[in-house]
N, C-alpha and C positions, 0 to 999 in steps of 0.2 A: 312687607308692610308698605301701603302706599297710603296718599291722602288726598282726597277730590273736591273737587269746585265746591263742596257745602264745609268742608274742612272734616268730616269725620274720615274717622281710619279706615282701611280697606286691607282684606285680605286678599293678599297677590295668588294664591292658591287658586280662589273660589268666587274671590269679588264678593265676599258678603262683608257688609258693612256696619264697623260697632262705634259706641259712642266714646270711649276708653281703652286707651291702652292694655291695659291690664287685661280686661273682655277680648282685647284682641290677641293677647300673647296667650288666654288660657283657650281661645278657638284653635291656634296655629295648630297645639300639641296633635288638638282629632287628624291633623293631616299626617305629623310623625309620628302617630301610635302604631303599634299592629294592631292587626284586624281580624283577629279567628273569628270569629260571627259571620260565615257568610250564606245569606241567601240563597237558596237551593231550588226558586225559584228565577232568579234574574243575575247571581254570581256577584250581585254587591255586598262588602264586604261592611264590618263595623267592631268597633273597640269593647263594646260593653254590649250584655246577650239584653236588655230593657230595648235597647236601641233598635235592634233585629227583630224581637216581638213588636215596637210600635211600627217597623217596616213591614213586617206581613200583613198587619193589619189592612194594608194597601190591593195585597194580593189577595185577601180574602174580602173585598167589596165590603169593609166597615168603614167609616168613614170617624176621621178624627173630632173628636168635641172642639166645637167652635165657638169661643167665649169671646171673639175681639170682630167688634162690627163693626163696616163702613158705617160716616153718619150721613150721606150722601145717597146710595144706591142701597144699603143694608147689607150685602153682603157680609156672609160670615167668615175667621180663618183662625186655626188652631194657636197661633204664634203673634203677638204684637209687630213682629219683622216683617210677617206676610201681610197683616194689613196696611204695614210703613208704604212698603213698595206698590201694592194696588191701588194708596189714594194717590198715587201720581198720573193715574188714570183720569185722575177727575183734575188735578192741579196742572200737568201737563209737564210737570220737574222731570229734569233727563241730566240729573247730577252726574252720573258713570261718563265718564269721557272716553274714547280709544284715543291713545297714545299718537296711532300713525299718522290717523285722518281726521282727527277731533270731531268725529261724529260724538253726540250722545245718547244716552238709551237711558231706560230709566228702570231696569233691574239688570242682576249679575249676569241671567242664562243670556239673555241678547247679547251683551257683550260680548260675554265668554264667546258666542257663536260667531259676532261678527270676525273678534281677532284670530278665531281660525279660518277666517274667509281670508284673509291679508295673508297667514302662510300658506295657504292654500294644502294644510295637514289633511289627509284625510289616512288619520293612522290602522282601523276598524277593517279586517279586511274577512268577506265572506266567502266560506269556504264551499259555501251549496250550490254558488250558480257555477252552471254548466259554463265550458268554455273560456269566458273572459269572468273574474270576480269582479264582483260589485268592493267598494271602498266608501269607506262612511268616515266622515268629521267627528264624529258624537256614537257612545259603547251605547248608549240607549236606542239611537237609530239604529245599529246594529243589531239588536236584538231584536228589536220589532220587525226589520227587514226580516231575519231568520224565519219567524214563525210564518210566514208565508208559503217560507220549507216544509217547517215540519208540520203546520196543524194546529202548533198550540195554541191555547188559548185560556192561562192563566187565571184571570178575573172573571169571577162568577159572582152573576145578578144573586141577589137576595131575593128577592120578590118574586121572579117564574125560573131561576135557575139555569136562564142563557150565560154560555162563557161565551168571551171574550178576547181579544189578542192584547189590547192593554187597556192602562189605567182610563185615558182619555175617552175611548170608544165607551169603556162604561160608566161613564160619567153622563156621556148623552145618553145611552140606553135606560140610563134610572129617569131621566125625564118623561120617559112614556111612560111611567107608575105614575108620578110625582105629578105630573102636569104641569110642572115648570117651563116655563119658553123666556129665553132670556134673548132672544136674539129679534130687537124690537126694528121694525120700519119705521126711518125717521120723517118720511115723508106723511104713511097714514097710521100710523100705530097699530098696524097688525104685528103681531109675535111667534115665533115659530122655534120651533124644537131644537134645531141644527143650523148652524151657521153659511152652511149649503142649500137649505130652503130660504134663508133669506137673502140668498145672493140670487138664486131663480128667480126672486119674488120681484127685487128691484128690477128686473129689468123691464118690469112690467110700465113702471114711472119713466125711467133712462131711454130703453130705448123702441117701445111700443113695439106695433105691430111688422114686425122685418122681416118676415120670413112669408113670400106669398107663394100661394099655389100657381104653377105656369098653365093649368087648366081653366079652373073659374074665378083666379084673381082674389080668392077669398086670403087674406094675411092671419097670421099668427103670432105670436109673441116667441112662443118655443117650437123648434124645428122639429123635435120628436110630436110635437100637435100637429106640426103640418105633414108630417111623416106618416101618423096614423088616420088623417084627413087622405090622403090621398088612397092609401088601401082600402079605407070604407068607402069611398064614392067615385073611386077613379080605375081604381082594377079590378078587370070583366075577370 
């Protein structure tokens, strides 16, 4: 049990954070319970079979009822705790302190990630790669690393029935149904699908045309333009 700069309780487990006592001593148990429920999908484990059914959920691309909306951006999230932690997005509150280096974060997973960074854990270790294994910080990077191994590809779209390697990846992939684009240019308000087309896109603002041709001096923004520039009008 711990307690942080806003004065609510914290679980040293997990880093989630309750308003009471009581809510904090009835969370601890989920950490000392056993856990026969487990995932046959991803090998996480849980106390109660409700629990494992609303976790597949996740594997089988349904998506949780979202009744707690930001009042700021809208955003939707199944749990009052997830929208706690995402209006800090807009407030800028970095309550979570690390002990070592008083950095703060403003939800559990950062932390949790950074104070594996300070022991430098990387307990996860992969049995596929050839030669030297890879070692991971986190069982979930570990598994994602795997399926590069084997192929899998767990989450499957609803809508055209592409799978997927995880959660996240098809989280963007429903955005080409959906037409959602949440990843907005602050500069001209254009919006894009993926958070990798809008980091292409800036650089269009940042850092213009940098890339020129040593032939006709014609510049670029992206070096794969000037790359395919040169094959169309430069090689006989």
């Amino acid at each position: 049990m711990a307690i942080h700069s806003t004065g609510e309780l914290v679980c040293t487990a997990c880093n989630k954070e309750f308003r009471s006592r009581q809510l904090l001593k009835r969370h601890i148990k989920i950490h000392m319970m056993h856990k026969p429920y487990i995932c046959q999908k991803c090998g996480k484990g849980y106390a109660e079979s409700h629990s494992l059914t609303k976790h597949m959920r996740t594997h089988m691309g349904i998506p949780r009822e979202k009744k707690h909306f930001c009042e700021d951006c809208g955003q939707g999230f199944s749990e009052p705790y997830y929208l706690k932690v995402h209006r800090r997005k807009h407030t800028g509150e970095r309550p979570l302190v690390c002990e070592i280096c008083t950095k703060s974060f403003a939800d559990p997973r950062s932390l949790k990630v950074h104070n594996i960074m300070h022991a430098g854990e990387k307990p996860y270790k992969c049995h596929f790669c050839p030669v030297l294994a890879s070692f991971f910080a986190e069982k979930g990077t570990l598994i994602h690393h795997i399926r590069t191994h084997t192929g899998e590809k767990p989450y499957t779209c609803n809508v055209c029935g592409q799978s997927l390697a995880s959660s996240s990846e098809l989280k963007l992939h429903d955005r080409k149904h959906t037409g959602i684009k949440k990843n907005i240019c602050n500069t001209c308000g254009k919006d894009f699908a993926t958070p990798s087309n809008l980091v292409v896109h800036m650089r269009t603002h940042t850092e213009g045309k940098q890339f020129e041709c040593k032939i006709c001096r014609r510049k670029f923004v992206h070096k794969s333009t000037l790359k395919k520039h040169n094959n169309l009008m430069h090689t006989k």
